[in-house]
N, C-alpha and C positions, 0 to 999 in steps of 0.2 A: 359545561359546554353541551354536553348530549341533551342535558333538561330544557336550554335553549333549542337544541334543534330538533326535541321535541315539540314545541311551542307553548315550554310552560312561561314563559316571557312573552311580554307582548310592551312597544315592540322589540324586536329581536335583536337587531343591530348593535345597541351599546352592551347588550350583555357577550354577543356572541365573539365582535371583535377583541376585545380586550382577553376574552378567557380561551382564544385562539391565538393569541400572541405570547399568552404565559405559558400554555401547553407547549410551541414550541421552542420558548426560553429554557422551560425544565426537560424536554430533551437532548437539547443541546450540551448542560450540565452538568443530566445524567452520562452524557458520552464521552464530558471532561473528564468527570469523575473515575470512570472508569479506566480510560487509557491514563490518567495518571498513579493510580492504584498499580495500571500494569508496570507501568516505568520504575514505579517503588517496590515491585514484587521481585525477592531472587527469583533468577531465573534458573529452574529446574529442569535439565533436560532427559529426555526420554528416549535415548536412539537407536533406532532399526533402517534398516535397507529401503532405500526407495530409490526405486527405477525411475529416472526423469523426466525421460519421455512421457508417458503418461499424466507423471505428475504435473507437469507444465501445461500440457493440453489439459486436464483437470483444472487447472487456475485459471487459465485463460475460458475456459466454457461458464464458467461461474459470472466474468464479467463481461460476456458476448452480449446480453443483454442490454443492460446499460450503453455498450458502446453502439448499438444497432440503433437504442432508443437518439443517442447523440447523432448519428450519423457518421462514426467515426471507426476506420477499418483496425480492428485488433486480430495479430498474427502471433503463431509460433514460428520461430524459425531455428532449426538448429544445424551445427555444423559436421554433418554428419550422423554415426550411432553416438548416442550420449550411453554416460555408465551409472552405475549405480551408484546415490550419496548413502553415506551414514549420517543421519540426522534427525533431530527433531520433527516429526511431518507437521505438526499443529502450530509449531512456533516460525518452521520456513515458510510454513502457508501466510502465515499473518504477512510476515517480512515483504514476501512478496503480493499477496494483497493490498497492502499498503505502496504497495511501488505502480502496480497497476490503477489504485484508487485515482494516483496522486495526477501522474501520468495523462488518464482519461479525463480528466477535470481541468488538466493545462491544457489541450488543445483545442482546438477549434473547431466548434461542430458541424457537421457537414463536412471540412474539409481535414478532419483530425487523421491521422496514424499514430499508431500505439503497436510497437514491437517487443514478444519477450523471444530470447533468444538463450542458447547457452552452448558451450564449447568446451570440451576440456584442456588444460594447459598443459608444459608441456613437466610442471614440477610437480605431478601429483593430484593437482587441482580441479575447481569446473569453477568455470567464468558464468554468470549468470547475466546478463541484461535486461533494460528495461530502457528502450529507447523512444522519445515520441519528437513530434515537429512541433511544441507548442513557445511557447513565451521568452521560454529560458527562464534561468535564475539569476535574480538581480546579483552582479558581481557585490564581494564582501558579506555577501548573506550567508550565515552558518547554517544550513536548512537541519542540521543533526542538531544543534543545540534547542536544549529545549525553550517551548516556545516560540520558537522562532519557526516565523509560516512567510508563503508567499500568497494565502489565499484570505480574503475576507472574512470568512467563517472556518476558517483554519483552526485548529487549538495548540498547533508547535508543538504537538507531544509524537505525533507516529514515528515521523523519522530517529528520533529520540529513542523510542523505543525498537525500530527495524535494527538500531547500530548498537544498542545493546543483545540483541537475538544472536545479530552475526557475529558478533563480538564474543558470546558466549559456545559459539562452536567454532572458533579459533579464526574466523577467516576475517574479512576486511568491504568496507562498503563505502564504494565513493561516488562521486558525479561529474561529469564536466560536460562544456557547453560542446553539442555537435554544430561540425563545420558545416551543415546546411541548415542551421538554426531546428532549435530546441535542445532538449535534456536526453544527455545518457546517464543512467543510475548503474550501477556495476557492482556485482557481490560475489566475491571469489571466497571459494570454501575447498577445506581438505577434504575430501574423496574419505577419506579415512573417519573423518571426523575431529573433534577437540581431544587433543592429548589429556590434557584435563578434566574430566566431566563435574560443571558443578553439582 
C-alpha cells in the first residue's frame, strides 16, 4: 500500500483499492484477536483506592473527543460527593471505556447524549451508569453473551469481557431500556472491593 502510494504502480487504483481493504480487514482481526485473548485471560486484579470523582471525569475527557467529533453532548453527573472505590484502575477503565465506546456509537449524531453518572447505595456500594438516548437494544438480545453485538462491525466480545471485569470484583452489571428511549448500562460494585481476590 505505501509503494502504491508511492507511485511505484502505475495505474494506481487496482493495486491501492484492494490492499486498503485487507489492511483494514487485518485490523479488525487484530482487535478480534485481542479482545478475545482478553476474555480467555484470568483475570488478575491489582487493587488500590481511587477517588471517583476524578476518576470518572478522567474517562469521560479521554472520549470528549470523539463525542465533540459526533456531535453528541457527553456528561458527568454525580449524586452528590462520591467515595472512594477499591479496585482495579486498568481493568474499571476498560469496563467503562467500553460502556462509553458502546453508548457514543448508538446514538445519534448531532442529536446524541451520552451520560456517566454514579451514586453511592445505601448497602455499601456505588452505582455506576452509563446512560444514552440511542436505539435501544433489540428485546431477547443477550448483549453479555459472547458474540453477541447490536452493531455491524461489532465483534460481541466487550460486553463479554466488561461482565467478566465486574464480575471479578464482586459487583454486578446489567441494562435496561430507559422510559424516554435508549440504553441504561448500570455497574454496582462494593466500595470495599471483592472478598475474594483472584
Amino acid at each position: 500500500l505505501r509503494r502504491a502510494r508511492r507511485g511505484d504502480f502505475a495505474p494506481v487504483a487496482p493495486v491501492e483499492a484492494p490492499a486498503t481493504q485487507i489492511l483494514q480487514t487485518l485490523r479488525r482481526l487484530e482487535g478480534l484477536v485481542r479482545e478475545f485473548n482478553d476474555f480467555a485471560r484470568d483475570q488478575r486484579l491489582e487493587l488500590r483506592r481511587i477517588p471517583l470523582a476524578p476518576f470518572l471525569a478522567s474517562c469521560v475527557e479521554l472520549w470528549q473527543a470523539l463525542a465533540v467529533e459526533r456531535g453528541v453532548a457527553l456528561t458527568v453527573a454525580a449524586g452528590g460527593p462520591l467515595p472512594v472505590l477499591r479496585a482495579d484502575e486498568v481493568m474499571l477503565r476498560r469496563v467503562i471505556d467500553n460502556l462509553l465506546k458502546n453508548a457514543l456509537e448508538a446514538v445519534p449524531g448531532g442529536a446524541g447524549e451520552v451520560t456517566l453518572a454514579a451514586a453511592p447505595t445505601d448497602d455499601g456500594a456505588v452505582c455506576l451508569t452509563v446512560d444514552d438516548n440511542g436505539a435501544g437494544i433489540p428485546p431477547g438480545l443477550d448483549v453479555f453473551r459472547l458474540f453477541e453485538t447490536t452493531k455491524p462491525e461489532g465483534t460481541g466480545i466487550g460486553l463479554a469481557v466488561a461482565r467478566q471485569l465486574v464480575e471479578a470484583h464482586g459487583g454486578t452489571i446489567t441494562h435496561q431500556a430507559r422510559p424516554t428511549g435508549g440504553t441504561r448500562f448500570a455497574v454496582v460494585l462494593p466500595l470495599d472491593g471483592p472478598r475474594h481476590v483472584p
